[in-house]
PyMOL CGO cylinders between C-alpha atoms (Angstrom):
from pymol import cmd
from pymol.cgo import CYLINDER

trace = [
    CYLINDER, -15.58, 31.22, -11.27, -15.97, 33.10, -14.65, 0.3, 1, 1, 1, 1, 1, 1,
    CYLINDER, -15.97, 33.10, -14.65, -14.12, 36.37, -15.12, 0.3, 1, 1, 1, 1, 1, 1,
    CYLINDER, -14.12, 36.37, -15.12, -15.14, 39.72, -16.11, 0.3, 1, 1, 1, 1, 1, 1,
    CYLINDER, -15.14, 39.72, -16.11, -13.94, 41.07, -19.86, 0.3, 1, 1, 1, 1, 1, 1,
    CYLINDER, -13.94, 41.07, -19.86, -15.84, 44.05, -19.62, 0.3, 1, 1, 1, 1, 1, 1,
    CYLINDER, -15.84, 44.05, -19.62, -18.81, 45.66, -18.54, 0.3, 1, 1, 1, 1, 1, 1,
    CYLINDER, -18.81, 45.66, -18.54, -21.06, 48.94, -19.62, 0.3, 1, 1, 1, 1, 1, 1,
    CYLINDER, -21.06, 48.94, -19.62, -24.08, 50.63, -18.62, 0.3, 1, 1, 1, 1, 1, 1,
    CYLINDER, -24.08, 50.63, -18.62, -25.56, 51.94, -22.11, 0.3, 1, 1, 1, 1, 1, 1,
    CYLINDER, -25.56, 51.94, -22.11, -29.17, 52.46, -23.64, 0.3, 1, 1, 1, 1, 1, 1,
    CYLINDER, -29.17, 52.46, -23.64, -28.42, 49.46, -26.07, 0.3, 1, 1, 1, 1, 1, 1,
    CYLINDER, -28.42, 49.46, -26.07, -26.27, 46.60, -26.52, 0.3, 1, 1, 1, 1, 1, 1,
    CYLINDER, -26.27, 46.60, -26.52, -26.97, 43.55, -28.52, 0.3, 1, 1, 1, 1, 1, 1,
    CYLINDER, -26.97, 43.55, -28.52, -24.67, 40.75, -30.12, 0.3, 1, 1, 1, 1, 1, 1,
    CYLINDER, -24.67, 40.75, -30.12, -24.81, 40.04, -34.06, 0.3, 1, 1, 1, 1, 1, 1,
    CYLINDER, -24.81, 40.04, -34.06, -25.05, 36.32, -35.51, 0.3, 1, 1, 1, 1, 1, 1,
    CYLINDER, -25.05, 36.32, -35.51, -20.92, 36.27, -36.17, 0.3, 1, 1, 1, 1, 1, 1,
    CYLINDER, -20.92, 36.27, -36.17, -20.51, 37.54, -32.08, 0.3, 1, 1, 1, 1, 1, 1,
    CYLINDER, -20.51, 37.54, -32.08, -19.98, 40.61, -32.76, 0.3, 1, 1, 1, 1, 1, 1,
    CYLINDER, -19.98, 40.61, -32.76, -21.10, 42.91, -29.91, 0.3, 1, 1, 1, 1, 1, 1,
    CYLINDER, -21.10, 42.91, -29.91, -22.45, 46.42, -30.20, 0.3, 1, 1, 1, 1, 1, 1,
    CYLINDER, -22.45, 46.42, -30.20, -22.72, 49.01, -27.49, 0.3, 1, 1, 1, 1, 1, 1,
    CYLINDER, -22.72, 49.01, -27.49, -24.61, 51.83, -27.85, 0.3, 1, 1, 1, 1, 1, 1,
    CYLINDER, -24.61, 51.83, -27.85, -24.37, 55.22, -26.02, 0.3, 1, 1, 1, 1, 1, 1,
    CYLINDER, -24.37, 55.22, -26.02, -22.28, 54.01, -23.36, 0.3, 1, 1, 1, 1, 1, 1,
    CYLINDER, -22.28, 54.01, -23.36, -22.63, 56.54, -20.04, 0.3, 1, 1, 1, 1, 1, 1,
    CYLINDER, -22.63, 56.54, -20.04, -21.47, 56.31, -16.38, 0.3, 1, 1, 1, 1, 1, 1,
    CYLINDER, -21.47, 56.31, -16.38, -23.69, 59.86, -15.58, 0.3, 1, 1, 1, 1, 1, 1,
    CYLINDER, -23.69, 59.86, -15.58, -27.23, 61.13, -16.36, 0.3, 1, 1, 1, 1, 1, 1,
    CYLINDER, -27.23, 61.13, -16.36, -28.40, 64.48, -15.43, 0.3, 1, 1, 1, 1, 1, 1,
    CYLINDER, -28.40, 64.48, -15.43, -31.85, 65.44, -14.21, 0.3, 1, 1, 1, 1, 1, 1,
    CYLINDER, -31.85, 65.44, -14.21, -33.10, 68.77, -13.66, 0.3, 1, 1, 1, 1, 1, 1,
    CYLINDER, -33.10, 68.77, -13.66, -35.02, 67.67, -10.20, 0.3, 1, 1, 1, 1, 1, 1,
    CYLINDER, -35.02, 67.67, -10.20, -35.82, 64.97, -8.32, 0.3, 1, 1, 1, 1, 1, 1,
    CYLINDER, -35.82, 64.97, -8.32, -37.32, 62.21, -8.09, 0.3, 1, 1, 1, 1, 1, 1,
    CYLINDER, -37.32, 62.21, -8.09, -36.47, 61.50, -12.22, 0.3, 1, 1, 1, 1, 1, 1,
    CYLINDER, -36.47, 61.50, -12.22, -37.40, 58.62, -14.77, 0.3, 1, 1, 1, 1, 1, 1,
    CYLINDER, -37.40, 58.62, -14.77, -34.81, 57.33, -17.07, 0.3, 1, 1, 1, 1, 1, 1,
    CYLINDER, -34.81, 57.33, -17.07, -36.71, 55.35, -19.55, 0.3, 1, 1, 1, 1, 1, 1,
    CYLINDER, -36.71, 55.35, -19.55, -34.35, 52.44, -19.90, 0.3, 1, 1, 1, 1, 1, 1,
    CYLINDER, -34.35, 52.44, -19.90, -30.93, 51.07, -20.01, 0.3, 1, 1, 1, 1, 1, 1,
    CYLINDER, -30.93, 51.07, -20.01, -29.61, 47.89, -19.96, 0.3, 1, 1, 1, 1, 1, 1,
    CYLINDER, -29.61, 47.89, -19.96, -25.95, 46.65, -18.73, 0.3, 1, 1, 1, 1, 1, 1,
    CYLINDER, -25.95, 46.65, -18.73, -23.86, 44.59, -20.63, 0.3, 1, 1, 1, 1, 1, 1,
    CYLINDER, -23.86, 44.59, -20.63, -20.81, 42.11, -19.93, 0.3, 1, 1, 1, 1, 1, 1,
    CYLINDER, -20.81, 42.11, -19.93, -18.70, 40.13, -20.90, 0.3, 1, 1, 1, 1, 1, 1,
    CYLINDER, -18.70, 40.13, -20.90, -17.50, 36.60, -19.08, 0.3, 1, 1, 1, 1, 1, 1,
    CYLINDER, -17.50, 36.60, -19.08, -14.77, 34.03, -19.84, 0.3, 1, 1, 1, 1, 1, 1,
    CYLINDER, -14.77, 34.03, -19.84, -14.58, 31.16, -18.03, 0.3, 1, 1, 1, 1, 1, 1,
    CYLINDER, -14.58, 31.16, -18.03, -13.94, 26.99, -18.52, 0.3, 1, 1, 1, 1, 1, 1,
    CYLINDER, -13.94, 26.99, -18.52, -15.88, 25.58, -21.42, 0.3, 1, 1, 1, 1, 1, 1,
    CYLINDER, -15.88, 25.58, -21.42, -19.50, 24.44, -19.94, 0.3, 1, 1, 1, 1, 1, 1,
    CYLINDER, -19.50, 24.44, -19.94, -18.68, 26.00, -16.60, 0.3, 1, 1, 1, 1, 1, 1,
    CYLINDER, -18.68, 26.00, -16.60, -22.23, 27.42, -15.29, 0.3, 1, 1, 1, 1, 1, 1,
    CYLINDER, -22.23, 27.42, -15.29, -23.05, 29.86, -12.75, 0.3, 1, 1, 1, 1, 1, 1,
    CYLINDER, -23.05, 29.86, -12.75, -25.94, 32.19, -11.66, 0.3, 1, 1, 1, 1, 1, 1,
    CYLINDER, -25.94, 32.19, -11.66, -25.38, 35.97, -13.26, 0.3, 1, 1, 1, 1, 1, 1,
    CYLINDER, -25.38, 35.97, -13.26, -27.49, 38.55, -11.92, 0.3, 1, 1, 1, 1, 1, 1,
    CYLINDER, -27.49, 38.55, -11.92, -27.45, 42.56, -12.07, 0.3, 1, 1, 1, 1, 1, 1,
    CYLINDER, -27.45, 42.56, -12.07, -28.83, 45.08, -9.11, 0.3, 1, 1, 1, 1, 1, 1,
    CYLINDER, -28.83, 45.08, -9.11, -28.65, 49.32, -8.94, 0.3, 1, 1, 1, 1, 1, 1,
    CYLINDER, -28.65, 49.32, -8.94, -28.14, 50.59, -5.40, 0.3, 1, 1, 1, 1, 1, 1,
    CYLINDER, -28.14, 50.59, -5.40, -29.14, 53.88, -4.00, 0.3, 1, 1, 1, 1, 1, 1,
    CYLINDER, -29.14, 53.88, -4.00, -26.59, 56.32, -2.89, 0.3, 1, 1, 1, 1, 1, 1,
    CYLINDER, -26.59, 56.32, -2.89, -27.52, 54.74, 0.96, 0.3, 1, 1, 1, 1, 1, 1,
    CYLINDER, -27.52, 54.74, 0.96, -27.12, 51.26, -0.99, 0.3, 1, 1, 1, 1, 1, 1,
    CYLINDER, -27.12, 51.26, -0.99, -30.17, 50.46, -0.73, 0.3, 1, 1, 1, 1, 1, 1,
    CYLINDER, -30.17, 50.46, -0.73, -31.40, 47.52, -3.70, 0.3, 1, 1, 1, 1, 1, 1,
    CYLINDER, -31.40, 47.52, -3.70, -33.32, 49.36, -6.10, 0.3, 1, 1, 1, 1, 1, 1,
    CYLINDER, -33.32, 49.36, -6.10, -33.60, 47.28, -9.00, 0.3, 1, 1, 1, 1, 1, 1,
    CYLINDER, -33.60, 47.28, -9.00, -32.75, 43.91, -8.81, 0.3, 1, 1, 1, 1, 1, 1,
    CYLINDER, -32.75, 43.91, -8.81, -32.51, 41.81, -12.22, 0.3, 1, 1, 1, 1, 1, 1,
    CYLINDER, -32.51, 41.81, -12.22, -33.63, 38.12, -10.89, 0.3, 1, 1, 1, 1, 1, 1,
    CYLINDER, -33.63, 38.12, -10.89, -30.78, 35.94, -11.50, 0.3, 1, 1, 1, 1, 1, 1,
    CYLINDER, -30.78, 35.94, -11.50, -30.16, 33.59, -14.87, 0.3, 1, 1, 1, 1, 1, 1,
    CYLINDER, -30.16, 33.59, -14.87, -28.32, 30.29, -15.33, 0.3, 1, 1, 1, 1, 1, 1,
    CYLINDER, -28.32, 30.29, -15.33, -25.72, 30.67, -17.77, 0.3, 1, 1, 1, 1, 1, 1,
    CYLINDER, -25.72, 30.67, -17.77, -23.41, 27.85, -18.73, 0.3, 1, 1, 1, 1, 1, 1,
    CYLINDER, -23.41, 27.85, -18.73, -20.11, 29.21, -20.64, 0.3, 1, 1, 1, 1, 1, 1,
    CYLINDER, -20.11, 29.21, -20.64, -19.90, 28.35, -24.58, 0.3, 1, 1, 1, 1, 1, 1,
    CYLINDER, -19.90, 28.35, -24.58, -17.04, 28.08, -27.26, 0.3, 1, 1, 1, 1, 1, 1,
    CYLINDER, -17.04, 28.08, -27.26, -18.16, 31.12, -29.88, 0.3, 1, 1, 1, 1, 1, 1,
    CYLINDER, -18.16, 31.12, -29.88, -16.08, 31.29, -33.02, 0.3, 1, 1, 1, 1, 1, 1,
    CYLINDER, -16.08, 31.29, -33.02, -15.90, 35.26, -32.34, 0.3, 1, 1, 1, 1, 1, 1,
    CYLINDER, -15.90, 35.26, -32.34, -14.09, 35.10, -28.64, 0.3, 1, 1, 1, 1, 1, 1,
    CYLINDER, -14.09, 35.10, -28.64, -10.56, 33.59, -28.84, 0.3, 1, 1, 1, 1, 1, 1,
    CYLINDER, -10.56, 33.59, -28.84, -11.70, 31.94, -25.22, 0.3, 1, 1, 1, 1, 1, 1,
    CYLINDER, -11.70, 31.94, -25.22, -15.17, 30.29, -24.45, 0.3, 1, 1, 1, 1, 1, 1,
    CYLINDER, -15.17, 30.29, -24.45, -17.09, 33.27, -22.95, 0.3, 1, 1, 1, 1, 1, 1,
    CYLINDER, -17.09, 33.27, -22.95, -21.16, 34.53, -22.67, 0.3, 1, 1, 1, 1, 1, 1,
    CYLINDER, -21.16, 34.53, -22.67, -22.21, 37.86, -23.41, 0.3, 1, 1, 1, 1, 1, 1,
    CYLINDER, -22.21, 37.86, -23.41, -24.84, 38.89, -21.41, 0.3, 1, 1, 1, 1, 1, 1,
    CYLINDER, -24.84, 38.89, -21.41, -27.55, 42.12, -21.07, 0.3, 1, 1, 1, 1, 1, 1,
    CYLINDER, -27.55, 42.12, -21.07, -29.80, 42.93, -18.29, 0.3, 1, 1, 1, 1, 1, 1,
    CYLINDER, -29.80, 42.93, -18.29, -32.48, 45.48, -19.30, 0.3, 1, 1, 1, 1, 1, 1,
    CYLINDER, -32.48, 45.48, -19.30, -34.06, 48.39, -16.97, 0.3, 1, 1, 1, 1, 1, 1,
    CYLINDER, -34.06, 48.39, -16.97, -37.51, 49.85, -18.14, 0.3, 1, 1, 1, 1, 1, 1,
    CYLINDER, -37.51, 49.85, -18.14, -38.61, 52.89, -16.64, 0.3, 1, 1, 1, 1, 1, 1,
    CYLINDER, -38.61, 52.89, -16.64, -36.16, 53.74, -13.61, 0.3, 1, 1, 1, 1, 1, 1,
    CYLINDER, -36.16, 53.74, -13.61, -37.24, 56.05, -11.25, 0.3, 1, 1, 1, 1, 1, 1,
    CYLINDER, -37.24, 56.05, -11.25, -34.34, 57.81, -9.72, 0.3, 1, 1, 1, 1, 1, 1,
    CYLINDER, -34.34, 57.81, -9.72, -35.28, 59.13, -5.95, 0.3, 1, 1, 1, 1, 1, 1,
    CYLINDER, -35.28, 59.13, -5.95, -32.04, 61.08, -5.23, 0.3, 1, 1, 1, 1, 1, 1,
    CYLINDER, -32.04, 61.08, -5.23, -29.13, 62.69, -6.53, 0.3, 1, 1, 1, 1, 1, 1,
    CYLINDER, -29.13, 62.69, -6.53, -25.95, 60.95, -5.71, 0.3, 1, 1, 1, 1, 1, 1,
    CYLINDER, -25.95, 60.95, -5.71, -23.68, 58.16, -6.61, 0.3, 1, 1, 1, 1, 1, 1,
    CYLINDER, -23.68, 58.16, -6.61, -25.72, 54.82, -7.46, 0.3, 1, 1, 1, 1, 1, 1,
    CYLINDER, -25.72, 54.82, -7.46, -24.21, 51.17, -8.20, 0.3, 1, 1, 1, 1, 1, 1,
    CYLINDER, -24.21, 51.17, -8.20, -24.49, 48.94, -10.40, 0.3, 1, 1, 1, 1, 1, 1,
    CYLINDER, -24.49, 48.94, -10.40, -23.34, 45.41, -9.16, 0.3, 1, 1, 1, 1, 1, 1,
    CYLINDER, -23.34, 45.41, -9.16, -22.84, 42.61, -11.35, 0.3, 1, 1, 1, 1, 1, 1,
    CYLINDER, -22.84, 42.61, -11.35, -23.83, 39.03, -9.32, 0.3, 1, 1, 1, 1, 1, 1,
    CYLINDER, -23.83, 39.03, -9.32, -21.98, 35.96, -9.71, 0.3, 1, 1, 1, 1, 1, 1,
    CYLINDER, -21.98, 35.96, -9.71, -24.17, 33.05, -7.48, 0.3, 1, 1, 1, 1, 1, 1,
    CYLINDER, -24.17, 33.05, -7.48, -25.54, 35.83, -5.69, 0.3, 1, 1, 1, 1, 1, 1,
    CYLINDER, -25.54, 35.83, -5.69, -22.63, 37.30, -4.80, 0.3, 1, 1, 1, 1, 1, 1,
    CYLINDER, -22.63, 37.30, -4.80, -21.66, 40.96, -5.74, 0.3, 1, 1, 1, 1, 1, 1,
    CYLINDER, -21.66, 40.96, -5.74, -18.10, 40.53, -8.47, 0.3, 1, 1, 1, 1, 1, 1,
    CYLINDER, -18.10, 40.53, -8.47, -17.93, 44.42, -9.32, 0.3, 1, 1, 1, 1, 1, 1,
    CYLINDER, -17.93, 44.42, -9.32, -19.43, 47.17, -9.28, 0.3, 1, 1, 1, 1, 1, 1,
    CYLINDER, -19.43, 47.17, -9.28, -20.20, 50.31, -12.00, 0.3, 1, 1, 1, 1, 1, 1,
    CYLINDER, -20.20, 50.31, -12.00, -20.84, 53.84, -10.29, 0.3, 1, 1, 1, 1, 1, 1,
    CYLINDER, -20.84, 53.84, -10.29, -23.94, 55.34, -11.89, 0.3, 1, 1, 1, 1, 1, 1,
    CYLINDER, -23.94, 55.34, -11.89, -23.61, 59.41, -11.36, 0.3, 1, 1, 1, 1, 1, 1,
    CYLINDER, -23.61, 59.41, -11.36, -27.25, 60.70, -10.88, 0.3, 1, 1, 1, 1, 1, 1,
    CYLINDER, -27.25, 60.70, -10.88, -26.55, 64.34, -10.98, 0.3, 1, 1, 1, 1, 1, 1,
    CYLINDER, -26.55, 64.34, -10.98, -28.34, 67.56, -11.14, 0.3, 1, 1, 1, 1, 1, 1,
    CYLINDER, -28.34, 67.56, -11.14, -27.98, 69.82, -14.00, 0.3, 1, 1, 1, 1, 1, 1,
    CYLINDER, -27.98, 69.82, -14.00, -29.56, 72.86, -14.57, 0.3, 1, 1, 1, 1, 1, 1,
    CYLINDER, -29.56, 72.86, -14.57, -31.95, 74.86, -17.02, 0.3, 1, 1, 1, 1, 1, 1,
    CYLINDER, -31.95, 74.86, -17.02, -32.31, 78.04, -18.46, 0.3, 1, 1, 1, 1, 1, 1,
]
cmd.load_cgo(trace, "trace")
């Protein structure tokens, strides 16, 4: 089974031609005035080491605060490559959410998916703020 490197909820992450990877505005909180709220999107990116041509079935989901499946990022084969730019063969990967409605305030999660089968999990802080 591949291991985790790292893994971020931001609004933008993509990987240059030499590997390198950029993550932009990485958060673990938004704040909404009232509920239910849009987020326009995010996406969540990891990183995954593993045996050279080792495969498996990566997918990402957001729970409610009740854990309830929310979103649900339909799985991907993804087979494990040698990259001049990792020191071990790994695969960078991105999921992308477009238009999130958030119904509640609470603690969400975001669960990363090896073969269908939840690996770890990032808590996503919907919280209320307020205006003058």
């Amino acid at each position: 089974m591949p291991s985790r490197v790292w893994s971020h909820v931001c609004n933008y992450a993509t990987q240059g031609r030499g590997g390198m990877v950029s993550i932009i505005e990485e958060f673990d909180t938004i704040g909404f005035p009232s509920m239910p709220a849009h987020y326009p999107f995010f996406q969540v990116a990891s990183k995954w080491e593993g045996s050279e041509d080792e495969s498996f079935v990566y997918g990402v989901r957001v729970t409610t605060p009740h854990r309830a499946v929310l979103y649900e990022v339909p799985g991907q084969a993804v087979t494990i490559r040698k990259h001049v730019a990792f020191a071990q063969p790994a695969s960078f990967l991105v999921s992308g959410f477009a238009g999130a409605l958030f119904p509640e305030f609470g603690e969400y999660a975001v669960e990363l998916l090896i073969d269908n089968l939840p690996v770890h999990i990032l808590p996503l802080y919907i919280l209320q703020i307020h205006t003058a």
